[in-house]
C-alpha positions, 0 to 999 in steps of 0.5 A: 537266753541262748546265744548266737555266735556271729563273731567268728572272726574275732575268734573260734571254738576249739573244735572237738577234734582239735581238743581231743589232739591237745588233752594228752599233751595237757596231761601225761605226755608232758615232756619237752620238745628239746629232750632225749628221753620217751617223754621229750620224743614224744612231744617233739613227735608231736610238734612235727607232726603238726608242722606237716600238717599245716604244712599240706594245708599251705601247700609248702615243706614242713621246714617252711613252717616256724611256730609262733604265739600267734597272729601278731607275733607272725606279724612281727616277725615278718616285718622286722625280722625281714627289715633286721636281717638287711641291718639297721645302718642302711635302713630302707623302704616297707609298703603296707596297705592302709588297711592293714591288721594294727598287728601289721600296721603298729610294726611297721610304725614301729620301724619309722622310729628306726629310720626306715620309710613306710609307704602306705598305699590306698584302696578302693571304694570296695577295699581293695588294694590296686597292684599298680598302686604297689608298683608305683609305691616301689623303690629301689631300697624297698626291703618288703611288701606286706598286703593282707590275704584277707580283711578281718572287717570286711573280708575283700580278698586281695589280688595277692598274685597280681601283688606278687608279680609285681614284687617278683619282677622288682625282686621284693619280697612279699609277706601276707597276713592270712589269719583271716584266710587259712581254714576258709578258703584255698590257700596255697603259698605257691598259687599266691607266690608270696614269700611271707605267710601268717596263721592264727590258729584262733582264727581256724578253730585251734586256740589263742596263743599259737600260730605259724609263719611260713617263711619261703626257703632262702628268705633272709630273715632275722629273729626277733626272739633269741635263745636257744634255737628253737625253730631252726634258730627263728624263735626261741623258747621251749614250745607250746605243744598242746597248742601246737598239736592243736593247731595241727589237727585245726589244719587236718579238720580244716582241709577235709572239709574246705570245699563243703564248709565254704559253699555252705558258709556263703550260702548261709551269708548270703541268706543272712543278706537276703533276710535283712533287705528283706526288712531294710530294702537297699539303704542296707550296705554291704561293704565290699559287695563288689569284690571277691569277699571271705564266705563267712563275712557279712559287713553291714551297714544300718541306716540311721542307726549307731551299729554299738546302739543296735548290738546293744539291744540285742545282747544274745547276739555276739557280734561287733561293729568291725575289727575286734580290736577297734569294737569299743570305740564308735570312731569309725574304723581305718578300713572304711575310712580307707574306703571314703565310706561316710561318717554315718554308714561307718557308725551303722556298720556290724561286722556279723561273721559265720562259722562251722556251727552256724545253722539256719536257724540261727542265721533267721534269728538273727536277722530278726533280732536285728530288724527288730532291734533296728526298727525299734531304733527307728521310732 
């Protein structure tokens, strides 16, 4: 049984460039970043090399860039390095959205322990965040702002910009979980004006375990891992090269062909809409349909229909029924909450995300499969 990969945004592929880039450094060129010697030189090289990489896919100076074990920890260091580096005694103000990554949103409760207030502003119907909801949500002890890039369920893209305006004429810094962004669509931290920007590289076709934190210069930010220094004293511990090559060589990929991959993407995603419409007519809901969306995200609602019972009978097709991290569970997940979307829309949604390898061919099966599937849930 051959399978379809429609859960790109859950993880990646390594792509074949990326694990070429890695195998030397799985291998002979074993030495330490932090070493003298030819070894050690070269795998220094290699972290730099890397770091320019990702780099000129953002849009900012190598030395903004502080290699991380990924996504979350990325996440971590935004928030409490940035509410540690202003001290714990005075404590302070975060705004997150309430449809945050829990690798956001754990962090920051994590935070209201330690006596710092949290404000959590809503969203639309179409899951977006209103900047005027920031605006009023801001204090004159707020420390950070942090607002999603992209949803990893929906894929609505925020009005970041607008977001930072805001934050700039109140002189908050502004941080943005772009995991769900980077590899897809133009990102640059310029354009965006944040201050705060995080990478998974499993998210954009490098492995699990590494990622990035692009951290504006003059941004005062506190470690959160101590040690030796590594990382411009940001994050302690010798690095994970191999991945780190890796992730270097997912940006190289990622920016040759950005333009391409994205009208492609979106045309396969909408095709994929198209055929099941086809068969469901308009009680086919699509989350976020009215926004500015992610091109290779497709979250859809089945009437009638549980989405986990519909996946089950389709056990070729890979995909979920929201966030990875919430697809075990029929509660309906905190972003449609966030929304008002109901009880029974919530419970049919399958989250189908496309990516590189997608074809044609695959997007028709399935379609088909899940037609299938949906009406046999019918009788």
């Amino acid at each position: 049984m051959r399978q379809l990969y429609f859960d790109y945004n859950a993880t990646t592929p390594i792509a074949p460039a990326v694990q070429q880039t890695m195998l030397p450094f799985l291998a002979e060129q074993y030495g330490n970043p932090s070493s003298s010697h030819a070894l050690g030189r070269a795998a220094h090289e290699a972290v730099e090399d890397a770091r320019e990489h990702l780099a000129a896919l953002i849009g900012c100076d190598p030395e903004e860039i502080v290699f991380t074990g990924g996504g979350t920890e990325s996440n971590n260091l935004a928030l409490k390095g940035i509410a540690f580096g202003h001290g714990l005694a005075g404590g302070g103000h975060l705004i997150i959205s309430a449809i945050e990554h829990p690798s956001v949103a754990e962090p920051a409760r994590f935070l209201e322990q330690l006596g710092f207030d949290v404000t959590v502003v809503p969203v639309t119907g179409q899951g977006l965040v209103q900047p005027a909801a920031v605006r009023e949500a801001l204090r004159s002890d707020t420390r950070l702002v942090s607002i999603m890039l992209a949803n990893n369920e929906i894929g609505t893209l925020q009005p970041i910009k607008q977001i930072a305006d805001v934050c700039r004429a109140a002189g908050v810094t502004l941080h943005t979980d772009a995991a769900q962004a980077v590899g897809k669509i133009r990102v640059q931290v310029d354009e965006l004006d944040v201050d705060l920007l995080s990478v998974a590289g499993h998210k954009m076709y490098a492995p699990k375990g590494i990622g990035a934190l692009y951290v504006r210069q003059r941004t005062v930010l506190e470690p959160i891992l101590h040690g030796a220094g590594h990382e411009a004293g940001m994050r302690a511990g010798t690095e994970n090269v191999a991945s780190i090559a890796g992730l270097g060589a997912a940006a190289t990929v990622a920016a040759r062909g950005l333009d391409a991959s994205l009208e492609r993407l979106e045309a396969l995603r909408d095709q994929l809409l198209s055929l099941l419409r086809s068969g469901i007519g308009e009680k086919c809901v699509v989350h976020g349909e009215g926004a500015p969306r992610l091109p290779n995200t497709l979250s859809v609602s089945f009437p009638g229909v549980i989405g986990q019972e519909l996946l089950a009978r389709v056990p070729e097709l890979c995909a979920s029924t929201g966030s990875a991290c919430h697809s075990e569970t029929e509660a309906i997940s905190p972003t449609l909450a966030a929304m008002g979307v109901s009880s029974d829309t919530a419970r049919g949604t399958v989250r189908l995300s496309l990516g590189w390898y997608t074809t044609e061919d695959e997007v028709e099966r399935a379609a088909s499969l899940l037609l299938g599937a949906w009406e046999s849930l019918q009788r």
